[in-house]
C-alpha positions in Angstrom: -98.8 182.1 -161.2 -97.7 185.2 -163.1 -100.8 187.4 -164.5 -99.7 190.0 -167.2 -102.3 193.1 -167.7 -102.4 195.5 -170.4 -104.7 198.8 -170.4 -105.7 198.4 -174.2 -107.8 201.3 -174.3 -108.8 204.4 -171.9 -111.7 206.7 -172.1 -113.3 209.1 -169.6 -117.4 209.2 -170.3 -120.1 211.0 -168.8 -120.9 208.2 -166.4 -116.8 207.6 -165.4 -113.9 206.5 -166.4 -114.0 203.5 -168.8 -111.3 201.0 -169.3 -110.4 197.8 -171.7 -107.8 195.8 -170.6 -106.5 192.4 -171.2 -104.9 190.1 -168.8 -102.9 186.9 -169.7 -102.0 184.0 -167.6 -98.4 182.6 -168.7 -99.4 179.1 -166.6 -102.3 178.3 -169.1 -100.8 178.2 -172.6 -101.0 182.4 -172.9 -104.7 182.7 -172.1 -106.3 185.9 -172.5 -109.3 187.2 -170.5 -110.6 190.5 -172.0 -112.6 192.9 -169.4 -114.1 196.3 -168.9 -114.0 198.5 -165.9 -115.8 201.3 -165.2 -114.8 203.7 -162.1 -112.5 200.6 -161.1 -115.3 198.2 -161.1 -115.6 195.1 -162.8 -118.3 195.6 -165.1 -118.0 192.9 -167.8 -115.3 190.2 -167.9 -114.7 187.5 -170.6 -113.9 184.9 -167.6 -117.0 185.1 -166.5 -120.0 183.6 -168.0 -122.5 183.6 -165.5 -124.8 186.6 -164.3 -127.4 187.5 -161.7 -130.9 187.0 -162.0 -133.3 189.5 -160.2 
């Protein structure tokens, strides 16, 4: 399967660097999965619903 990703947006903060980008999976009738990444790291996804508990 072919994934498409597209840096939407850029910024560099006090805490890192900050990214929005947008991947899209061709296979799955053009579904897009919106994240963020911050210093490279996944820090919110749109794929993923679930979250840890402490």
């Amino acid at each position: 399967m072919s994934i498409n990703i597209t840096e939407l947006d850029y910024q560099h903060t006090s805490i890192g660097e900050l990214i929005l980008r947008r991947r899209r999976f061709p296979a799955t009738s053009q579904t897009n999965v919106f994240e963020v990444l911050l210093n490279g790291e996944f820090l919110m996804s749109r794929l993923f619903t679930a979250r840890k508990m402490p």
